[in-house]
C-alpha positions in Angstrom: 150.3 90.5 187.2 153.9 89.8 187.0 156.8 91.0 184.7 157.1 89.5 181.1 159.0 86.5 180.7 158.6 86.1 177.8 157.2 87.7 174.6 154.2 88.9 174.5 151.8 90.6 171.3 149.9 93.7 172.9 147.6 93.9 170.2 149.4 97.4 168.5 145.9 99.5 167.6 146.2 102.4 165.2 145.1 105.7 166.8 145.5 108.0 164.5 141.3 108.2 164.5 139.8 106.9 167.8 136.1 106.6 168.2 134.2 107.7 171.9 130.8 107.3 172.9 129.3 110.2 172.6 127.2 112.2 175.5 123.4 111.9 175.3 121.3 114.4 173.1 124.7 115.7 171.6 125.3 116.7 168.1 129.3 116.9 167.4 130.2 118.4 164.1 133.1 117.7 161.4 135.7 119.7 161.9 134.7 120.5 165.5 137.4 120.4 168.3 136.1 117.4 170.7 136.3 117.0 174.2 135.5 113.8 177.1 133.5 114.6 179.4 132.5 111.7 182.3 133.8 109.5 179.8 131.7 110.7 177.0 132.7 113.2 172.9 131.0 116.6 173.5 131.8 119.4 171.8 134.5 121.0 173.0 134.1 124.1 175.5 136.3 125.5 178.2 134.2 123.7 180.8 135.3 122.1 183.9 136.4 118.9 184.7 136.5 117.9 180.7 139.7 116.6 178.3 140.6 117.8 175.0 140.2 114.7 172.7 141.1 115.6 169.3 139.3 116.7 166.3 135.6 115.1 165.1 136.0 113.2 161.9 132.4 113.5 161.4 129.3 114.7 162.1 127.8 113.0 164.2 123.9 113.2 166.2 123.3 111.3 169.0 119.6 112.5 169.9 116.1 111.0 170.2 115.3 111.6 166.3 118.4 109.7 165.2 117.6 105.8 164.1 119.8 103.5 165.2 122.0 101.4 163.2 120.0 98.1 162.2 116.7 99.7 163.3 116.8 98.6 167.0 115.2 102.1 168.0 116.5 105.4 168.4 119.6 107.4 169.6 120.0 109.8 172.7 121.0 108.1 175.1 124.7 108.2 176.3 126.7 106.0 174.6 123.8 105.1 172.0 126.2 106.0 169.0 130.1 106.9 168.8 132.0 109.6 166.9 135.4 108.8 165.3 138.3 111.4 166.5 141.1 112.6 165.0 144.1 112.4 167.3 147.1 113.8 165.3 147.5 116.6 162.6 147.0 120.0 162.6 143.8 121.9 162.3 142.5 125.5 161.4 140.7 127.6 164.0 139.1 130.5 164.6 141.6 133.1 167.0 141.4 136.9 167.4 144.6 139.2 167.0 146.8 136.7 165.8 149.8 137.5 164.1 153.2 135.4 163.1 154.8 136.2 166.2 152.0 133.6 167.4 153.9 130.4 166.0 154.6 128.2 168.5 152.2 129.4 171.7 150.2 126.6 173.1 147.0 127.1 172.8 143.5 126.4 174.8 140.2 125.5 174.0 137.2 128.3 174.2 134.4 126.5 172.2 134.7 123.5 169.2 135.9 126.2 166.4 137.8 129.1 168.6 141.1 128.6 170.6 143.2 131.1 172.7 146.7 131.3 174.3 145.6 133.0 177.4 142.2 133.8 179.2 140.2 131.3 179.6 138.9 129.4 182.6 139.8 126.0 182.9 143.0 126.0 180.5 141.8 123.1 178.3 145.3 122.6 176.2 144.3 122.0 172.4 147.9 122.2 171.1 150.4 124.7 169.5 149.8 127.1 166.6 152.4 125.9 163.7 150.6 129.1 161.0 149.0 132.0 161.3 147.3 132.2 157.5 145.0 135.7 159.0 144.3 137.7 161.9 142.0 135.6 162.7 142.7 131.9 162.2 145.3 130.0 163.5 146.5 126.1 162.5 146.8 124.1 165.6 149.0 120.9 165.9 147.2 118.8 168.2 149.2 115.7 169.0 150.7 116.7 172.2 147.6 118.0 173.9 145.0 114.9 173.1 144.3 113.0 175.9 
């Protein structure tokens, strides 16, 4: 395609939530730090070859016992239902030792409720802590590690 001559209306999209297809026979909870995964919400985990998406909105069930909207069958399949994702804010979660001196360290993903600033495998940035309420929570800004 060539260069604009002229105006032109990209169609602006709010993405403050986004919503993915989710992975077959997943179940993503509220709250839940969310990852892509060969294009599809799981979970989050410090697992290879996977994104950090944002933050679950809901709770969501994509598996065999889950009706489909309308009553055309049943979920489980990949892609059969999609899960709204937070993409901006910041977030409590679970992290061992912390302490005030904390504030600011980027942070990466271990599972969908527990983050870490060094250790783990696959270095799944999930954002930077901005408050450290306890020992062992931290609040995680998030908007400049989605992908």
């Amino acid at each position: 395609m060539a260069a604009l001559t002229a105006s032109y209306d990209p169609h602006p999209k709010d993405a403050k939530v986004v919503s993915y297809p989710m992975a077959a026979n997943t179940t993503v909870y509220k709250g839940g730090l969310v990852n892509i995964s060969g294009g599809y919400a799981v979970p989050a985990a410090d697992a290879a070859n996977e994104s950090f998406a944002g933050v679950a909105h809901e709770t969501k069930a994509n598996v065999a016992s889950t009706p489909l909207p309308g009553g055309g069958g049943f979920a489980g399949a990949a892609g059969a239902l999609s899960i709204r994702v937070h993409k901006t804010g910041a977030f409590l979660y679970n992290r061992a030792g912390s302490a005030v001196t904390d504030i600011g360290k980027a942070v990466q993903i271990v599972d969908d409720n527990h983050v870490a600033t060094t250790g783990t495998t696959n270095a799944i940035a999930a954002g930077y802590i901005t408050e450290v309420p306890s020992a062992t929570q931290v609040r995680v800004r998030i908007d400049r590690a989605v992908q």
